[in-house]
N, CA, C and O atoms as a Tripos MOL2 file, in Angstrom:
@<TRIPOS>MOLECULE
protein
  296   295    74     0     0
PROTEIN
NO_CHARGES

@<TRIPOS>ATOM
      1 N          20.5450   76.7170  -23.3250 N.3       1 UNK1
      2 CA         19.7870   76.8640  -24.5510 C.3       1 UNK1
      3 C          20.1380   75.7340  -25.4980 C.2       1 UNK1
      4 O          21.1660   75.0750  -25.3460 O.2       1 UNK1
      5 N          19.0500   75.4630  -26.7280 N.am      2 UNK2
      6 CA         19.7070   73.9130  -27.3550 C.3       2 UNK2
      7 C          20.3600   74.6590  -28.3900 C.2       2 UNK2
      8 O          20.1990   75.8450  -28.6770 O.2       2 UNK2
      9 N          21.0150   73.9250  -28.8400 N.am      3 UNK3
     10 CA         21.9670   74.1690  -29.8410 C.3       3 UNK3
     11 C          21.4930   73.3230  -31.3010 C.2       3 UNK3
     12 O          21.2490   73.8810  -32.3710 O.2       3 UNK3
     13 N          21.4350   71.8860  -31.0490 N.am      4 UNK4
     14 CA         20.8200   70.9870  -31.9300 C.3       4 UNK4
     15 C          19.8480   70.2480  -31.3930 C.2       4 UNK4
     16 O          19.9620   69.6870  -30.3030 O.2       4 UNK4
     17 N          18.9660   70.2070  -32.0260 N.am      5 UNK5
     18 CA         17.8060   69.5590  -31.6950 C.3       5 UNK5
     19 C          17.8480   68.5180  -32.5640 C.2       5 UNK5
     20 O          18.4390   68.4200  -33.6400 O.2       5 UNK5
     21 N          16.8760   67.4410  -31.7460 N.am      6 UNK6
     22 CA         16.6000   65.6230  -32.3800 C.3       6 UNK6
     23 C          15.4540   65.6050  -31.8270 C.2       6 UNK6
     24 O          14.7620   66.3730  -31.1580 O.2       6 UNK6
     25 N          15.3670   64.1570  -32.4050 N.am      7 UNK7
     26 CA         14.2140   63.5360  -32.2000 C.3       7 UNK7
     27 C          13.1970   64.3980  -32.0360 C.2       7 UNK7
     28 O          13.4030   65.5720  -32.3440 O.2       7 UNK7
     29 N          11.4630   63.8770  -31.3520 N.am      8 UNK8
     30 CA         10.6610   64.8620  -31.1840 C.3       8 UNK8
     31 C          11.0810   66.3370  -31.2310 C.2       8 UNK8
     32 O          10.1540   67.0200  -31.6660 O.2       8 UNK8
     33 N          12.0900   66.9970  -30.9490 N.am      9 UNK9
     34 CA         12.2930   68.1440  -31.0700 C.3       9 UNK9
     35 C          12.1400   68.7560  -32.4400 C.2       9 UNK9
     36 O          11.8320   69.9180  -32.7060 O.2       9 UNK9
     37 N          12.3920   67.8320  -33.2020 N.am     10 UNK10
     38 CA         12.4770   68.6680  -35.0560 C.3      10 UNK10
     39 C          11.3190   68.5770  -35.6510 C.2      10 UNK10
     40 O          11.3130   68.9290  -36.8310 O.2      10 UNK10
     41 N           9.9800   68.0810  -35.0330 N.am     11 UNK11
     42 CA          8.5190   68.1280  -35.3380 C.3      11 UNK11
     43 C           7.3870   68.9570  -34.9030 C.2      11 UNK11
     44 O           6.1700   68.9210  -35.0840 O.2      11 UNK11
     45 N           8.4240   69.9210  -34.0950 N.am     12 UNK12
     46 CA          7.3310   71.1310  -33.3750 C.3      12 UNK12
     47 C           8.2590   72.3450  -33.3650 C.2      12 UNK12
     48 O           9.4240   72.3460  -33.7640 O.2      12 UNK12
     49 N           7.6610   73.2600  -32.9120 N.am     13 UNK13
     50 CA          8.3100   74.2920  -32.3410 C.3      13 UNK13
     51 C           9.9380   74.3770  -31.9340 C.2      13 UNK13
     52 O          10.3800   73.5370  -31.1510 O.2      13 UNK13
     53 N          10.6600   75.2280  -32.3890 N.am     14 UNK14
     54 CA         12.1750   75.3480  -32.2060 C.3      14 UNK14
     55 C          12.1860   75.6460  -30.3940 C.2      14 UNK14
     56 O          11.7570   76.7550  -30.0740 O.2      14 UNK14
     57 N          12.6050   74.8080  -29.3490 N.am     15 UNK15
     58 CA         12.9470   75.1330  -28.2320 C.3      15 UNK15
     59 C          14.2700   75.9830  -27.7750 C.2      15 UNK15
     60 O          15.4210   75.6490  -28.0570 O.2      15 UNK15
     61 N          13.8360   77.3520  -26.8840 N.am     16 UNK16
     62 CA         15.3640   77.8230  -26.5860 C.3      16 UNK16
     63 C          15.9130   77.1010  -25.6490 C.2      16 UNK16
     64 O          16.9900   77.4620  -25.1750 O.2      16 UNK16
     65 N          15.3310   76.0460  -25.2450 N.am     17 UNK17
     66 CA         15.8460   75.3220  -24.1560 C.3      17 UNK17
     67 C          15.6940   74.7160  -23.0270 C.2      17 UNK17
     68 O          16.0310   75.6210  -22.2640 O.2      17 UNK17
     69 N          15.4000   73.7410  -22.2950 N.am     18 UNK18
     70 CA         14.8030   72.8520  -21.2280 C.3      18 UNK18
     71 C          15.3930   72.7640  -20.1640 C.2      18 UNK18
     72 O          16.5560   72.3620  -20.1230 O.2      18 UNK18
     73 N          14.5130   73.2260  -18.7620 N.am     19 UNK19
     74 CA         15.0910   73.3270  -17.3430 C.3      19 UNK19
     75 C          13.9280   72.8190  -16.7590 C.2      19 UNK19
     76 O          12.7480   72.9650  -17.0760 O.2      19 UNK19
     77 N          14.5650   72.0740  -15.6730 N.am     20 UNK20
     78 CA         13.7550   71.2520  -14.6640 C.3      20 UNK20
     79 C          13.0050   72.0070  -13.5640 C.2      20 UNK20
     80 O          13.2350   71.7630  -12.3790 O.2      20 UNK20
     81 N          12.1950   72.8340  -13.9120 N.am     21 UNK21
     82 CA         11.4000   73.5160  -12.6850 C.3      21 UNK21
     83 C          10.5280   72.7430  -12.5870 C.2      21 UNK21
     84 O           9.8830   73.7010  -12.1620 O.2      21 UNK21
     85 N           9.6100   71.6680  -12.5420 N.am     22 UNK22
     86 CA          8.8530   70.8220  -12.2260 C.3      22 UNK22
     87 C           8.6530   70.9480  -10.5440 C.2      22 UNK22
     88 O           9.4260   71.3410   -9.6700 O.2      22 UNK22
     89 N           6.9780   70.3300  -10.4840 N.am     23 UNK23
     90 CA          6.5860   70.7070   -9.0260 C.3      23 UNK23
     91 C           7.6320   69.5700   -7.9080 C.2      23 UNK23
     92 O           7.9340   69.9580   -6.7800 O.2      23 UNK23
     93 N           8.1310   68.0400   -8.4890 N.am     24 UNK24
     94 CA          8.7630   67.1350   -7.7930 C.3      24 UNK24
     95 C           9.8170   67.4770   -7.1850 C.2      24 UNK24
     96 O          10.2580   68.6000   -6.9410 O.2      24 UNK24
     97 N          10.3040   66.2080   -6.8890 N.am     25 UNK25
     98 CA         11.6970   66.5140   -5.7010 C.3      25 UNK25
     99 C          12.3450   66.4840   -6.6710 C.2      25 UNK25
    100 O          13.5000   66.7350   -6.3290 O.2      25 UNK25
    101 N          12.2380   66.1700   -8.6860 N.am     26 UNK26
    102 CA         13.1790   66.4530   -9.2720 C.3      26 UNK26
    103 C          13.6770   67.1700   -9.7070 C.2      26 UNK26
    104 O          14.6270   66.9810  -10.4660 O.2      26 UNK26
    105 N          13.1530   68.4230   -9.3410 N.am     27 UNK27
    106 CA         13.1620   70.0230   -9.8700 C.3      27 UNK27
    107 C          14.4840   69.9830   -9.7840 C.2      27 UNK27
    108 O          15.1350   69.0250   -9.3680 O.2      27 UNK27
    109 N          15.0270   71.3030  -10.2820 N.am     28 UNK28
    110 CA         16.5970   71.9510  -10.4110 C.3      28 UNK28
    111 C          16.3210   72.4150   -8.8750 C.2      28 UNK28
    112 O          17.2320   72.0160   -8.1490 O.2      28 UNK28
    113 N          15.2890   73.1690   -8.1560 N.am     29 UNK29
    114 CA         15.0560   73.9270   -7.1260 C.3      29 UNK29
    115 C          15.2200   73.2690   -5.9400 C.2      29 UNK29
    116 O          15.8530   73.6320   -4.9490 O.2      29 UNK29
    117 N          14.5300   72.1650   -6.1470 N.am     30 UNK30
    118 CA         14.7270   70.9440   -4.6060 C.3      30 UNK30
    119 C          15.7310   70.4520   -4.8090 C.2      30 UNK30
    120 O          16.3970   70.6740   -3.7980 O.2      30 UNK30
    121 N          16.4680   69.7450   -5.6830 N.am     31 UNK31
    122 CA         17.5150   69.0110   -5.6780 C.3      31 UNK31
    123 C          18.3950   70.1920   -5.5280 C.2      31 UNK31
    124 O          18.2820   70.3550   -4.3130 O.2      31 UNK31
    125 N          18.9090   70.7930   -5.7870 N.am     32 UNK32
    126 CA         19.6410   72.2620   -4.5980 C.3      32 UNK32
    127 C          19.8320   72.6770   -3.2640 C.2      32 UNK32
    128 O          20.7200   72.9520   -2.4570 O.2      32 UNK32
    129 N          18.0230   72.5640   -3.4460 N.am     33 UNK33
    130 CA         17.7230   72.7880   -1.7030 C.3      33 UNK33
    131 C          17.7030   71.5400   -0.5230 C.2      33 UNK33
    132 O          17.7640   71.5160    0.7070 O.2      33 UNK33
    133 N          17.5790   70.4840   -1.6480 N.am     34 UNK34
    134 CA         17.6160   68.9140   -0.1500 C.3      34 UNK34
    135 C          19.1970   68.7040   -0.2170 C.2      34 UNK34
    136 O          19.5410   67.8680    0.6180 O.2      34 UNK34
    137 N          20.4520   69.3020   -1.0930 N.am     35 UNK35
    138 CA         21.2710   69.2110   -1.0840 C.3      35 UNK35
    139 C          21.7950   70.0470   -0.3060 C.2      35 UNK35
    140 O          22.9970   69.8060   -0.1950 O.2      35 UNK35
    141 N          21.3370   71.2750    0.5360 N.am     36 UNK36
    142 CA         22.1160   72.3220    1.3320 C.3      36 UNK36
    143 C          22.2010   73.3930    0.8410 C.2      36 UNK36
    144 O          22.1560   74.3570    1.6060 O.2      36 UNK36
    145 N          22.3420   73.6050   -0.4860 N.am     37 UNK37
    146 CA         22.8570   74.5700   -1.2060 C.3      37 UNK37
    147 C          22.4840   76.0520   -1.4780 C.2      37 UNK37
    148 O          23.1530   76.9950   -1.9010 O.2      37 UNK37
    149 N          20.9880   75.9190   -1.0320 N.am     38 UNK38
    150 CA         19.7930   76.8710   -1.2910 C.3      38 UNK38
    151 C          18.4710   77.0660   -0.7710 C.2      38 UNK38
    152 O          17.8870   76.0120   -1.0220 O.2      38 UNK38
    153 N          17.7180   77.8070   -0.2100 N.am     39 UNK39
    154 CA         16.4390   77.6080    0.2990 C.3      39 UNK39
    155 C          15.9050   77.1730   -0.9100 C.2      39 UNK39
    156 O          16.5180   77.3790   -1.9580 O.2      39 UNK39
    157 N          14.5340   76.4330   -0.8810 N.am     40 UNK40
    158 CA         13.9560   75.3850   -1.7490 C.3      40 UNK40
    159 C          12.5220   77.0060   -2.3940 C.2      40 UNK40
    160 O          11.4850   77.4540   -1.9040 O.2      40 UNK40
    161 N          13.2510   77.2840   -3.5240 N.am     41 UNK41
    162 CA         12.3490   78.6430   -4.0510 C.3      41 UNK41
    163 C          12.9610   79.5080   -5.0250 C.2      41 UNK41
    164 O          14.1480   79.7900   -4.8590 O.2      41 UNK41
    165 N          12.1920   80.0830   -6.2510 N.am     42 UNK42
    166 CA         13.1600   80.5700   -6.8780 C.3      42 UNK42
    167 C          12.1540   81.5330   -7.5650 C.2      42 UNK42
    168 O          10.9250   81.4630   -7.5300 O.2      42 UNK42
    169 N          12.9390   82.4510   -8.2010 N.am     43 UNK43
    170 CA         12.0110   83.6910   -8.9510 C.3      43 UNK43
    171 C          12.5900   83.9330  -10.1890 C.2      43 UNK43
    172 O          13.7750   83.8080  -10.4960 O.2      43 UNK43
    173 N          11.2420   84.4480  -11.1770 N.am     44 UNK44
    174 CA         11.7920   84.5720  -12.7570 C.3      44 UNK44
    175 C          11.0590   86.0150  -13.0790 C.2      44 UNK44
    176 O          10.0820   86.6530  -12.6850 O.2      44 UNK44
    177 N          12.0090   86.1230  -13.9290 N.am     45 UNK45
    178 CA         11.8000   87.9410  -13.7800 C.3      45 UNK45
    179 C          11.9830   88.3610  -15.1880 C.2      45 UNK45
    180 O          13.0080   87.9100  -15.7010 O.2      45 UNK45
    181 N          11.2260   89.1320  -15.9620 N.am     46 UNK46
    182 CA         11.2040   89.4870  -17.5920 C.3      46 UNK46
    183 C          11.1000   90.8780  -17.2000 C.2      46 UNK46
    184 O          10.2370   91.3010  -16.4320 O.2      46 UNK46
    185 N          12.1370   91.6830  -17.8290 N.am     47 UNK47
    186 CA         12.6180   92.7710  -17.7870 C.3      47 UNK47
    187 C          11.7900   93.4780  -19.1190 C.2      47 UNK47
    188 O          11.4210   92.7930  -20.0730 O.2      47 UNK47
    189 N          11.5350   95.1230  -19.0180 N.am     48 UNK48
    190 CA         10.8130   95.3660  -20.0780 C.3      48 UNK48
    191 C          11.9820   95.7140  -21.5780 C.2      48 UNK48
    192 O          11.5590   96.1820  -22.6350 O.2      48 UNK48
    193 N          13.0690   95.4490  -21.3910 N.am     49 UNK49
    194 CA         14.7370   95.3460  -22.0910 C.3      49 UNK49
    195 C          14.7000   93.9680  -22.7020 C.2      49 UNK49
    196 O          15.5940   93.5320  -23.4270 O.2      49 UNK49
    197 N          13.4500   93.2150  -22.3140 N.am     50 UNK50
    198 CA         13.8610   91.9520  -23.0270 C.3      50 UNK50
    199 C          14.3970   91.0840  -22.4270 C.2      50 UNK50
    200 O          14.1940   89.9970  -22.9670 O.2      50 UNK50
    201 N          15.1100   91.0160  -21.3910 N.am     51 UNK51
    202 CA         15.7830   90.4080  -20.6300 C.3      51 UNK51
    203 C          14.9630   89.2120  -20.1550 C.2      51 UNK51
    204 O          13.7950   89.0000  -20.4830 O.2      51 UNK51
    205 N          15.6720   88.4860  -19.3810 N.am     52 UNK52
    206 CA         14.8330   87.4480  -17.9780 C.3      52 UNK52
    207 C          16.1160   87.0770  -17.0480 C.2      52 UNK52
    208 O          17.2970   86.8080  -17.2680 O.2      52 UNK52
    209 N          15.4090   87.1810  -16.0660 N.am     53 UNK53
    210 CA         16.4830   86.1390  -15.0770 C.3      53 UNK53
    211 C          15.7920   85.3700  -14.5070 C.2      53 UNK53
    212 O          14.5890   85.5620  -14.3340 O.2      53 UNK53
    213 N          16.5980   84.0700  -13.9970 N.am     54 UNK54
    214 CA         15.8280   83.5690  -12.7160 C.3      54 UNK54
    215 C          16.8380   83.4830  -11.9860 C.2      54 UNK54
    216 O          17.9580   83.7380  -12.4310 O.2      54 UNK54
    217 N          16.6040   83.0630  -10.5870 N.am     55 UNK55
    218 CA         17.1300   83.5560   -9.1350 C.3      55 UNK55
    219 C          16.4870   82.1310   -8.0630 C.2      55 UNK55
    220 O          15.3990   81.7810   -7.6070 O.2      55 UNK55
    221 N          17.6960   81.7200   -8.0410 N.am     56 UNK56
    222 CA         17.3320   80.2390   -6.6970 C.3      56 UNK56
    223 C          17.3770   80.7610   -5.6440 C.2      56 UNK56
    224 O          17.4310   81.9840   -5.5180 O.2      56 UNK56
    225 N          17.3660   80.1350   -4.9090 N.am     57 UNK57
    226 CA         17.1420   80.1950   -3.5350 C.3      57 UNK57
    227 C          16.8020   81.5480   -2.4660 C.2      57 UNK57
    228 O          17.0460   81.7350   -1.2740 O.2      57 UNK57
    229 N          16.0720   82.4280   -3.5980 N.am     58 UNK58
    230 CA         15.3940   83.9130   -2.9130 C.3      58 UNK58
    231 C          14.3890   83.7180   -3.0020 C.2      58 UNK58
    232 O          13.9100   82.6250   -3.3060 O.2      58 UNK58
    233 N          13.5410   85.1340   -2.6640 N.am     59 UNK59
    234 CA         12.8100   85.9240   -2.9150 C.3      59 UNK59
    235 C          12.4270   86.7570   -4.4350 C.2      59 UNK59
    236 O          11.3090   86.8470   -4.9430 O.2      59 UNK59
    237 N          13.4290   87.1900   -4.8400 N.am     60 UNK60
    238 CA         13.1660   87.7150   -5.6690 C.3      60 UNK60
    239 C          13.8700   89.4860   -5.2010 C.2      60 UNK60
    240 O          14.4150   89.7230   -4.1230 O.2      60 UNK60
    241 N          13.7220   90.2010   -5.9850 N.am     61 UNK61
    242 CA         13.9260   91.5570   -5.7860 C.3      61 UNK61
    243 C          13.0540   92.3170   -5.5880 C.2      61 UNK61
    244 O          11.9410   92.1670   -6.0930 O.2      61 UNK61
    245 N          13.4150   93.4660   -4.6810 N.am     62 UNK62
    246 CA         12.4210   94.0410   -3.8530 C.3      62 UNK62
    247 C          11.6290   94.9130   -4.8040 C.2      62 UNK62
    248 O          10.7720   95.5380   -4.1780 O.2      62 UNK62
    249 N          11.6220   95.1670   -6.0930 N.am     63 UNK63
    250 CA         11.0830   95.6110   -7.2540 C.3      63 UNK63
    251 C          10.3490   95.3560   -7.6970 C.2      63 UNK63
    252 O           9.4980   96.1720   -8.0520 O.2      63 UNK63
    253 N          10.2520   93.8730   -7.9620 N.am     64 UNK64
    254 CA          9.5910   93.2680   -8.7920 C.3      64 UNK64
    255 C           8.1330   92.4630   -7.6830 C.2      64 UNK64
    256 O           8.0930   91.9980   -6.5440 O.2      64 UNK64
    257 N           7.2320   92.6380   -8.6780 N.am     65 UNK65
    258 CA          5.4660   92.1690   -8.8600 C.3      65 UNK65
    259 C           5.5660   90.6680   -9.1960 C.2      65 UNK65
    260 O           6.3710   89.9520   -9.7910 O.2      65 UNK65
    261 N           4.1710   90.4790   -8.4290 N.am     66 UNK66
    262 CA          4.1990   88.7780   -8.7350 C.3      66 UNK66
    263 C           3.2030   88.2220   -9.1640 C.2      66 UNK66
    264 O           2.2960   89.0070   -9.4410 O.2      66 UNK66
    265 N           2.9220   86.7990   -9.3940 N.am     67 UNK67
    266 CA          1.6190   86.2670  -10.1310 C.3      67 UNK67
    267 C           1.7230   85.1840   -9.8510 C.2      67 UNK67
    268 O           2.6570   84.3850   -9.9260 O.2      67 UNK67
    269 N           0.5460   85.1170   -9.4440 N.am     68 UNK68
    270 CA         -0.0480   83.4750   -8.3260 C.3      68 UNK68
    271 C           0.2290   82.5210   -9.3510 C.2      68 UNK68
    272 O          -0.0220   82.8460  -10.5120 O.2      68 UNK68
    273 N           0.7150   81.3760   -9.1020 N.am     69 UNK69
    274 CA          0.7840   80.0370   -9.2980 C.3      69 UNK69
    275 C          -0.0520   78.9930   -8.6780 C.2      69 UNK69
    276 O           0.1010   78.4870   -7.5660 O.2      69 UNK69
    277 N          -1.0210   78.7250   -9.6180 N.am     70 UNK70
    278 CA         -2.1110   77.5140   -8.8770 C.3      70 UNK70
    279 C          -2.0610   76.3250   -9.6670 C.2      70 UNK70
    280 O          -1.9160   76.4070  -10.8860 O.2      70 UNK70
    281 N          -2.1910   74.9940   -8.9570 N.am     71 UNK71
    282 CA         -1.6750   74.6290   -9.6020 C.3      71 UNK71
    283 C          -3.2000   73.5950   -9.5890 C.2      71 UNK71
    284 O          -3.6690   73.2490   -8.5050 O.2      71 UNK71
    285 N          -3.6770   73.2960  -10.5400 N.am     72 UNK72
    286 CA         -5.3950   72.5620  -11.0720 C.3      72 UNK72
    287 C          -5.0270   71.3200  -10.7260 C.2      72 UNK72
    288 O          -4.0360   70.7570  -11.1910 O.2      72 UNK72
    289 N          -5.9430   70.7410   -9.7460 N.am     73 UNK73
    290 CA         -6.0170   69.3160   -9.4080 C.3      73 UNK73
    291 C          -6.6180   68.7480  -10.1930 C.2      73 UNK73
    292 O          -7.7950   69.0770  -10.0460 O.2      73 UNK73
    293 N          -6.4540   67.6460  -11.4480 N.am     74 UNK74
    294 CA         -6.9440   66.7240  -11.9250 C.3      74 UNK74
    295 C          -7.6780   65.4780  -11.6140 C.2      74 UNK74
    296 O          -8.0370   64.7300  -12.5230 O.2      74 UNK74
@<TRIPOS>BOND
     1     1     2 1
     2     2     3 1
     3     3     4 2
     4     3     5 am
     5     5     6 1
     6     6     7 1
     7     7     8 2
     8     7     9 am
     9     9    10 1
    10    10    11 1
    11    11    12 2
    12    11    13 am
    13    13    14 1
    14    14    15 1
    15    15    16 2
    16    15    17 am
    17    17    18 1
    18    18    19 1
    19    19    20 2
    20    19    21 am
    21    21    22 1
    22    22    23 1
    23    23    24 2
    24    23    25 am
    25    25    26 1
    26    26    27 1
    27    27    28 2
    28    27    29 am
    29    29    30 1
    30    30    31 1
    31    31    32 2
    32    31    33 am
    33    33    34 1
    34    34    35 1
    35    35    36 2
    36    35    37 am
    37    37    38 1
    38    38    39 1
    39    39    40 2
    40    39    41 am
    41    41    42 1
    42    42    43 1
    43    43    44 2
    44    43    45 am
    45    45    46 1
    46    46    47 1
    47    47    48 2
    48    47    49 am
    49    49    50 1
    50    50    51 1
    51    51    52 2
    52    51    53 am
    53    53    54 1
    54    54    55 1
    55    55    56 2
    56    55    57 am
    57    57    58 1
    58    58    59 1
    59    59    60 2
    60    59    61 am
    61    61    62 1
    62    62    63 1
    63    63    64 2
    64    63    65 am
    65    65    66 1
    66    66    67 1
    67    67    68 2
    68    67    69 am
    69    69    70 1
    70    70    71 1
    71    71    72 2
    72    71    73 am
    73    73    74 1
    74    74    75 1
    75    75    76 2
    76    75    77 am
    77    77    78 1
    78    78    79 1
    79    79    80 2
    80    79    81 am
    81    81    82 1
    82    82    83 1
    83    83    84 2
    84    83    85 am
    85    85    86 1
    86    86    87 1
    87    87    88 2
    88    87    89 am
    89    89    90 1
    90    90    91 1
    91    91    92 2
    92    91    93 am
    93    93    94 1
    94    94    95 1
    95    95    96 2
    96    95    97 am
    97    97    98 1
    98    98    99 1
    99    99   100 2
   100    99   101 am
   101   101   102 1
   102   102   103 1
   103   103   104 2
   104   103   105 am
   105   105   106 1
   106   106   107 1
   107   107   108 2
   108   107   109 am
   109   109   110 1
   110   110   111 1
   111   111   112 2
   112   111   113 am
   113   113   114 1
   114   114   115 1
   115   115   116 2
   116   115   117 am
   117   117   118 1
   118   118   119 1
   119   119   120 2
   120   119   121 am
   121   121   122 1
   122   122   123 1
   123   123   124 2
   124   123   125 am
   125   125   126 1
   126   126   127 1
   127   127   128 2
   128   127   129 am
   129   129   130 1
   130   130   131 1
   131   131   132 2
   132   131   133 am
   133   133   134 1
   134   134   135 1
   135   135   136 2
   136   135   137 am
   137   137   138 1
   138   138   139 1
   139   139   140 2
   140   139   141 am
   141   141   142 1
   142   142   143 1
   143   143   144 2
   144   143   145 am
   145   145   146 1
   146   146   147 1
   147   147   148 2
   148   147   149 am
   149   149   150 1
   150   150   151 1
   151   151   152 2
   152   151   153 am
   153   153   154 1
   154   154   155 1
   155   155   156 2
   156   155   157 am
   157   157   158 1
   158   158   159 1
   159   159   160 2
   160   159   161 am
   161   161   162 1
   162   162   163 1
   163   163   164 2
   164   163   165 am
   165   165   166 1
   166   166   167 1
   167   167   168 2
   168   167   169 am
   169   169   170 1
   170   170   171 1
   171   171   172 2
   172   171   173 am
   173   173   174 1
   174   174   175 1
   175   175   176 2
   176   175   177 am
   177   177   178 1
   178   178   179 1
   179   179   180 2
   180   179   181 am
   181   181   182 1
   182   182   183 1
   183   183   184 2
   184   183   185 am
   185   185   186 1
   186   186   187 1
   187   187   188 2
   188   187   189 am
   189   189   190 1
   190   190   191 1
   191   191   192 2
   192   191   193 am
   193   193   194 1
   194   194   195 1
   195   195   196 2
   196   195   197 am
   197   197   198 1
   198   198   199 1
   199   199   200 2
   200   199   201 am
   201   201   202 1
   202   202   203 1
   203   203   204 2
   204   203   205 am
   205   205   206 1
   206   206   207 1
   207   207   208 2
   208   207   209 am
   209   209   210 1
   210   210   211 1
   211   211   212 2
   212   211   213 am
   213   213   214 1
   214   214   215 1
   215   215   216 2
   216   215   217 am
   217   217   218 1
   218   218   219 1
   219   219   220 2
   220   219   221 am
   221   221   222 1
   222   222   223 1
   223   223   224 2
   224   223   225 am
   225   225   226 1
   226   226   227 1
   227   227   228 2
   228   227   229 am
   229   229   230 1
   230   230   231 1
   231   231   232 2
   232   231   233 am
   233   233   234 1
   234   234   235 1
   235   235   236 2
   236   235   237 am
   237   237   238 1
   238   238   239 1
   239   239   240 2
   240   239   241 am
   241   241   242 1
   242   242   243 1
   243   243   244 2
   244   243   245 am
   245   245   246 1
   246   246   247 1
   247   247   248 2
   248   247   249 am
   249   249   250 1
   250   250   251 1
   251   251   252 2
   252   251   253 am
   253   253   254 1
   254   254   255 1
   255   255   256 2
   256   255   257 am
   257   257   258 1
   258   258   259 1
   259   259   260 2
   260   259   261 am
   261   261   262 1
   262   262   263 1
   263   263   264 2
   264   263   265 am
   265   265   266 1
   266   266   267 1
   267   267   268 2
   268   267   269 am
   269   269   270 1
   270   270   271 1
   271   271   272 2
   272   271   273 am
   273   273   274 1
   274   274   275 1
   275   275   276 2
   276   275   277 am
   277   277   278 1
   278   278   279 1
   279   279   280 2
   280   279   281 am
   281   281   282 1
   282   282   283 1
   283   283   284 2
   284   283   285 am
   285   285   286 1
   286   286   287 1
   287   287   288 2
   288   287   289 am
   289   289   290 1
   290   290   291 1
   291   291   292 2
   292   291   293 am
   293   293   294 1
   294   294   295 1
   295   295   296 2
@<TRIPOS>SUBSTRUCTURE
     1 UNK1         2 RESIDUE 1 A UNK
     2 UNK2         6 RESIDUE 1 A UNK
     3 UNK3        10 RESIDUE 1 A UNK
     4 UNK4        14 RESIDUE 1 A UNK
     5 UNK5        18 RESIDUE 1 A UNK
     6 UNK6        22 RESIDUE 1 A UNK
     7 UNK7        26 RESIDUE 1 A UNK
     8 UNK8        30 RESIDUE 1 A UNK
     9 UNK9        34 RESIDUE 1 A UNK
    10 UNK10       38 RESIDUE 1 A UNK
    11 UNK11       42 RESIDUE 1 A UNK
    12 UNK12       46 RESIDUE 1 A UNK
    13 UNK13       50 RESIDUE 1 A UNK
    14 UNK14       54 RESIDUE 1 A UNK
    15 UNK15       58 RESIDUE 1 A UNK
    16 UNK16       62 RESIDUE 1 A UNK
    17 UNK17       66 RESIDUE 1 A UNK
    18 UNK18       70 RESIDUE 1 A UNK
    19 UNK19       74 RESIDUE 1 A UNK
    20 UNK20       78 RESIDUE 1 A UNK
    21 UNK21       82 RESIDUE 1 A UNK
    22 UNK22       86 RESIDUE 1 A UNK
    23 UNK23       90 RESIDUE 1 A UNK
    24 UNK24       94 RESIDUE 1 A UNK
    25 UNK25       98 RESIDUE 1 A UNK
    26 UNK26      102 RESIDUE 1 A UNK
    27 UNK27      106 RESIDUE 1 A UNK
    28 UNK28      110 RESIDUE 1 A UNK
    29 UNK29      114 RESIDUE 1 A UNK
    30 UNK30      118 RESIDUE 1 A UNK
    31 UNK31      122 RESIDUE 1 A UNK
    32 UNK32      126 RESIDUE 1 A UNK
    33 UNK33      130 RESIDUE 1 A UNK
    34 UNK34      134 RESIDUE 1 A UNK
    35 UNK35      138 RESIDUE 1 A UNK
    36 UNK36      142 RESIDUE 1 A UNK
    37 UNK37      146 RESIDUE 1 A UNK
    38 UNK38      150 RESIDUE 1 A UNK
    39 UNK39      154 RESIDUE 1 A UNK
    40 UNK40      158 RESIDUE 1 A UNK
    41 UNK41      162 RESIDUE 1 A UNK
    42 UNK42      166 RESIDUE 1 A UNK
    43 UNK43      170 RESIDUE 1 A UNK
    44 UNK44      174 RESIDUE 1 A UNK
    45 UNK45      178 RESIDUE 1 A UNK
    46 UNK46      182 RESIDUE 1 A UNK
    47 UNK47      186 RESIDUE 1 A UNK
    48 UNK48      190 RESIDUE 1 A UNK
    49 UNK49      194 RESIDUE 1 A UNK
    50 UNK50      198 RESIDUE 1 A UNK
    51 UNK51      202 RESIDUE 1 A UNK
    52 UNK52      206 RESIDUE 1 A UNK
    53 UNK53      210 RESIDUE 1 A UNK
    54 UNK54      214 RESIDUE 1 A UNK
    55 UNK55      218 RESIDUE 1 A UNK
    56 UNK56      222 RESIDUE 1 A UNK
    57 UNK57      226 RESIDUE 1 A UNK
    58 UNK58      230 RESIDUE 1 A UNK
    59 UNK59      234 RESIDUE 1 A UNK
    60 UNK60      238 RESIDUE 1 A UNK
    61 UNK61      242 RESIDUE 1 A UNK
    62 UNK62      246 RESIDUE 1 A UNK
    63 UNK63      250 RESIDUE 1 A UNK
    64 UNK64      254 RESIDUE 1 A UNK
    65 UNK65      258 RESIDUE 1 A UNK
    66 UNK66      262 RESIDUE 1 A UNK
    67 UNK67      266 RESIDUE 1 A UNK
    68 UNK68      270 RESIDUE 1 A UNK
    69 UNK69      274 RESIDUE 1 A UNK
    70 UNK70      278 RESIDUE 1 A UNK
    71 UNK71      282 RESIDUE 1 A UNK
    72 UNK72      286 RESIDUE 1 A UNK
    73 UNK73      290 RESIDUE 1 A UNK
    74 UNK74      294 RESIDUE 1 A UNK
């Protein structure tokens, strides 16, 4: 989460914070997974408590509902 924000950051919206899920090999997710560490996949989960998690290299929990990700060719 940020703590202090700069630059562009202090002209918009207060961010809780920036993670690399991006579709590239630069994701947090691939660079994990071309490293060994993890199957290349991950799940995010908002609890009705308010909560969230996310979860590398699963599935997800056998609980939880999902929602397609498409991604619009330009």
């Amino acid at each position: 989460c940020g703590q202090i924000q700069t630059g562009a950051f202090l002209r918009g919206p207060a961010l809780n914070g920036l993670f690399g899920l991006g579709l590239g090999n630069q994701s947090v997710p691939s660079i994990l997974a071309n490293s060994g560490l993890i199957a290349n996949s991950f799940s995010m989960c908002f609890g009705s408590d308010g909560f969230g998690r996310i979860n590398f290299g699963d599935k997800g929990s056998s609980d939880q509902e999902e929602t397609s990700f498409v991604v619009a060719q330009s």
